[in-house]
C-alpha positions as a Markdown table, in Angstrom:
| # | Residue | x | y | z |
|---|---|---|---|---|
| 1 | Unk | 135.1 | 46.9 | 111.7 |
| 2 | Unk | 137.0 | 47.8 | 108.4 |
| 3 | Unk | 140.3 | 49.1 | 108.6 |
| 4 | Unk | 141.8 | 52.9 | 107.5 |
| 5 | Unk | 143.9 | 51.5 | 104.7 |
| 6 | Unk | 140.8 | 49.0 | 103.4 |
| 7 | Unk | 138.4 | 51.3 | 103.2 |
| 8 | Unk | 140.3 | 54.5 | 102.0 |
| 9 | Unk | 143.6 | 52.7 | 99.8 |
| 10 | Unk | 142.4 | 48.7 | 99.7 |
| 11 | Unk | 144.1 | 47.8 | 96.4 |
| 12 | Unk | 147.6 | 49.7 | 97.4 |
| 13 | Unk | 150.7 | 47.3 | 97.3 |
| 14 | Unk | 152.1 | 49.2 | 100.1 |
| 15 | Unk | 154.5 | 46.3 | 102.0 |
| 16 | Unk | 153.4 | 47.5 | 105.1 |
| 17 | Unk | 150.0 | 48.5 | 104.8 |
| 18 | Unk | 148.7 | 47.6 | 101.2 |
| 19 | Unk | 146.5 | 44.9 | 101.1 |
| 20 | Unk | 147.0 | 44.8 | 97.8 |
| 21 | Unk | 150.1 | 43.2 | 98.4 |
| 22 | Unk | 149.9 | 39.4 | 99.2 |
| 23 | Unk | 153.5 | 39.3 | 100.6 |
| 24 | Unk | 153.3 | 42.2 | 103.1 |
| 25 | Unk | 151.7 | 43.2 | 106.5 |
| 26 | Unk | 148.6 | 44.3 | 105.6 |
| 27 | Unk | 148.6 | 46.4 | 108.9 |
| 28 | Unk | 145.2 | 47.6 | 109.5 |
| 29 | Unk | 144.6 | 50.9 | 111.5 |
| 30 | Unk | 141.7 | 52.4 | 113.5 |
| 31 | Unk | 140.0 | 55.6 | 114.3 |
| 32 | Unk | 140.0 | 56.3 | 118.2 |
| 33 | Unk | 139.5 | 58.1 | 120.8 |
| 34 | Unk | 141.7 | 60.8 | 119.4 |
| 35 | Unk | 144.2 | 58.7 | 117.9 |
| 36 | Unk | 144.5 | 56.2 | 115.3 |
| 37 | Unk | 145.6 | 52.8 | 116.9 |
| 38 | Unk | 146.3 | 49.0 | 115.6 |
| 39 | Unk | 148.0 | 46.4 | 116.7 |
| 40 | Unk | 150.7 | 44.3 | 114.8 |
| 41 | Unk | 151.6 | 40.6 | 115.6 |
| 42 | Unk | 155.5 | 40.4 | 113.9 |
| 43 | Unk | 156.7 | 37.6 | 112.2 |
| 44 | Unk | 159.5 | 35.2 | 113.1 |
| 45 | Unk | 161.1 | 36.5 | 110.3 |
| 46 | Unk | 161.1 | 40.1 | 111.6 |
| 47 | Unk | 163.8 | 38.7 | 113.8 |
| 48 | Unk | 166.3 | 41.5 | 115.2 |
| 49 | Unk | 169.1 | 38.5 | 114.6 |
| 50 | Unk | 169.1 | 39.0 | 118.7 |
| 51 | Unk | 165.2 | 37.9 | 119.3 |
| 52 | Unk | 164.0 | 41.4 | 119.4 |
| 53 | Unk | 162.3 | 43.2 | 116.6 |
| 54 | Unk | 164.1 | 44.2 | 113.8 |
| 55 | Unk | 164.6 | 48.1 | 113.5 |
| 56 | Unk | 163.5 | 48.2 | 110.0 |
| 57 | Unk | 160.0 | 46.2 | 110.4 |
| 58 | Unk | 159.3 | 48.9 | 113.5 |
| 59 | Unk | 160.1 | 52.1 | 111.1 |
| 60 | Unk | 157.4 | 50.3 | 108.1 |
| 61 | Unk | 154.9 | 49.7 | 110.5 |
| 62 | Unk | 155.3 | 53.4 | 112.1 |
| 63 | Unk | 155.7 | 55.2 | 108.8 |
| 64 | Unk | 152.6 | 53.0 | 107.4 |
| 65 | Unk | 150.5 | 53.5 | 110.7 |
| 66 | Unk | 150.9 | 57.4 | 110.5 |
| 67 | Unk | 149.8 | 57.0 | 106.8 |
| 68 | Unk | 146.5 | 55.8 | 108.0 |
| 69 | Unk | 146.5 | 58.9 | 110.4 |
| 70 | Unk | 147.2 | 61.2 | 107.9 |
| 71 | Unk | 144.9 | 60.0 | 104.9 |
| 72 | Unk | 141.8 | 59.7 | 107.8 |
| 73 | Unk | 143.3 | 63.6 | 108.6 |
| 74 | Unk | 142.8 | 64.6 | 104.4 |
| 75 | Unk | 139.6 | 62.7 | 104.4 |
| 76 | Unk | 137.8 | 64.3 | 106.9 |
| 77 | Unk | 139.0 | 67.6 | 106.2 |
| 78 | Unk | 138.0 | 66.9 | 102.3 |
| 79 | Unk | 141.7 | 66.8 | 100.9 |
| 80 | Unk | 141.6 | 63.9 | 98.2 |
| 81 | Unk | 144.4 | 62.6 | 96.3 |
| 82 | Unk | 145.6 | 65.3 | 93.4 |
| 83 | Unk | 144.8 | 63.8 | 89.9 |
| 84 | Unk | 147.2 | 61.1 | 89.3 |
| 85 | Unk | 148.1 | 60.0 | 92.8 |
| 86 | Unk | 147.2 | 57.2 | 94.8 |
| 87 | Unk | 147.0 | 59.1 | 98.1 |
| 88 | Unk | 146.8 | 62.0 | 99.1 |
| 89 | Unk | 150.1 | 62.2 | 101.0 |
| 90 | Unk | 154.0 | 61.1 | 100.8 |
| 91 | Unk | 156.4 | 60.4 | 103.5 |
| 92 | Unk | 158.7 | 63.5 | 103.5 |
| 93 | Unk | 160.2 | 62.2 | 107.1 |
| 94 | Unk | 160.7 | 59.7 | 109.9 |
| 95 | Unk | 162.7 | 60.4 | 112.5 |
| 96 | Unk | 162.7 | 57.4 | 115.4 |
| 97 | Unk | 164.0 | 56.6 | 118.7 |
| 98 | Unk | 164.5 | 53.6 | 119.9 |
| 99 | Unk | 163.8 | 53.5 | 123.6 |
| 100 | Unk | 163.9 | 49.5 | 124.6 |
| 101 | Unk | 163.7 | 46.0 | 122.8 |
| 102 | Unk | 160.3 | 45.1 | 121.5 |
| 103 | Unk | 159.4 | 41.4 | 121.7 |
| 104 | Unk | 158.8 | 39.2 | 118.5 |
| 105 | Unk | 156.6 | 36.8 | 119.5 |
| 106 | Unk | 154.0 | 39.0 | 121.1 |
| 107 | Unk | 151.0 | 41.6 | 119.6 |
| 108 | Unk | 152.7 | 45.8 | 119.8 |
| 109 | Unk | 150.8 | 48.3 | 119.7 |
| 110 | Unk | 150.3 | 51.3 | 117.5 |
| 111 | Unk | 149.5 | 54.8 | 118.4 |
| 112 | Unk | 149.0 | 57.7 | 116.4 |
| 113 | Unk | 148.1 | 61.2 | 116.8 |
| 114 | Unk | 148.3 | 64.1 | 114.1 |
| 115 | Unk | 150.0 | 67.1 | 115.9 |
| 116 | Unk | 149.7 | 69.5 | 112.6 |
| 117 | Unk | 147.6 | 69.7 | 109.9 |
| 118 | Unk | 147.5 | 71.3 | 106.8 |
| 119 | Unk | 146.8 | 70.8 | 103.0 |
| 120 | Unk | 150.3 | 71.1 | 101.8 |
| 121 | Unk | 152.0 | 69.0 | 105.1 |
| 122 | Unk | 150.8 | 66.8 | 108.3 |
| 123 | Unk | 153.2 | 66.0 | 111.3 |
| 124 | Unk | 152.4 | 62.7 | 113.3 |
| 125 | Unk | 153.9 | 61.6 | 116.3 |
| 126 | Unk | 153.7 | 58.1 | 116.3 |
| 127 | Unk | 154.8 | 55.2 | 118.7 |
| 128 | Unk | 155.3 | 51.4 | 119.3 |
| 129 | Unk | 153.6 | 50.1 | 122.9 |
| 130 | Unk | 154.6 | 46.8 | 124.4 |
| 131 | Unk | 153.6 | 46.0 | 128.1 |
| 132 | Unk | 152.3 | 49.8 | 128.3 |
| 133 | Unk | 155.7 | 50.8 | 127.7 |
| 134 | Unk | 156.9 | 52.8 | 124.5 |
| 135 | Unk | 159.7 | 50.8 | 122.7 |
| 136 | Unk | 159.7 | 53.2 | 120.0 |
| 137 | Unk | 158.8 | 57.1 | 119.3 |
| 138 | Unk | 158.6 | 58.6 | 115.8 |
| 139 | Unk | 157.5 | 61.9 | 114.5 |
| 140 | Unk | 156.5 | 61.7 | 111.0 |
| 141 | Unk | 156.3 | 64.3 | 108.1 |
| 142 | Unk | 153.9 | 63.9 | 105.4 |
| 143 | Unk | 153.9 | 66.5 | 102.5 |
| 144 | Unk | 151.0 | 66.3 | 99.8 |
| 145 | Unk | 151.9 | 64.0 | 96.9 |
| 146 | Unk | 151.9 | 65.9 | 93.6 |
| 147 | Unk | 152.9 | 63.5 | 90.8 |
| 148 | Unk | 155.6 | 64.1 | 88.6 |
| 149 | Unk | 156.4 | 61.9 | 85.4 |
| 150 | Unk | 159.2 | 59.4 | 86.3 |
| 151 | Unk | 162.6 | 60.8 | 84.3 |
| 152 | Unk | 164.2 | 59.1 | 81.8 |
């Protein structure tokens, strides 16, 4: 089965879920029953310094998992990228809890579900599941990209 972000964004260099990106996670995200889900295997280097996962890897793999929510969301309700942007949506917010030390050796789980929808902004709660246990909770903002010419 092909993933959210390879069928809908497969040449975005993304470091978390652009698999236009040879160096990065390439996460890949599916449509469920009523929630998006994937799972991620971390790296060695994704190494917490203390043999947990690092924070930081478990905010790029939330924030990129609820992208896939989101851009499935504007898809099915036929809200394409404006002219000029790549997706349809930006990251406006991410606002996590940690709840308990996820392993680094082992497959997590992702889980998200869009809460609210509308063109101009989407809300996702999102979570990582290890063990059937949330490690981490996020709710995610996502406001609809309209590009602007970089300054300068």
């Amino acid at each position: 089965m092909t993933s959210i972000q390879e069928r809908l964004y497969p040449d975005l260099p993304c470091f978390g879920c652009g698999h236009g990106n040879p160096k990065g996670l390439r996460l890949r995200s599916y449509p469920g029953d009523g929630a998006v889900t994937a799972e991620f295997t971390p790296w060695p280097e994704h190494d917490n310094g203390l043999g947990f996962l690092n924070g930081g890897i478990i905010c790029t793999v939330m924030d990129c998992h609820s992208a896939a929510a989101v851009v499935l969301e504007a898809e099915q309700r036929n809200w394409p990228p404006l002219p000029g942007a790549a997706l349809p949506y930006v990251t406006a917010g991410l606002d996590v809890h940690y709840l308990r030390p996820s392993p680094l050796t082992e497959p997590v789980e992702l889980r998200a579900v869009v809460r609210e929808a509308a063109e101009a902004q989407m809300t996702v709660d999102v979570s990582l599941i290890w063990d059937g246990k949330p490690r981490a909770e996020a709710t995610a903002v996502w406001k609809r990209w309209r590009p602007r010419p970089a300054a300068g």
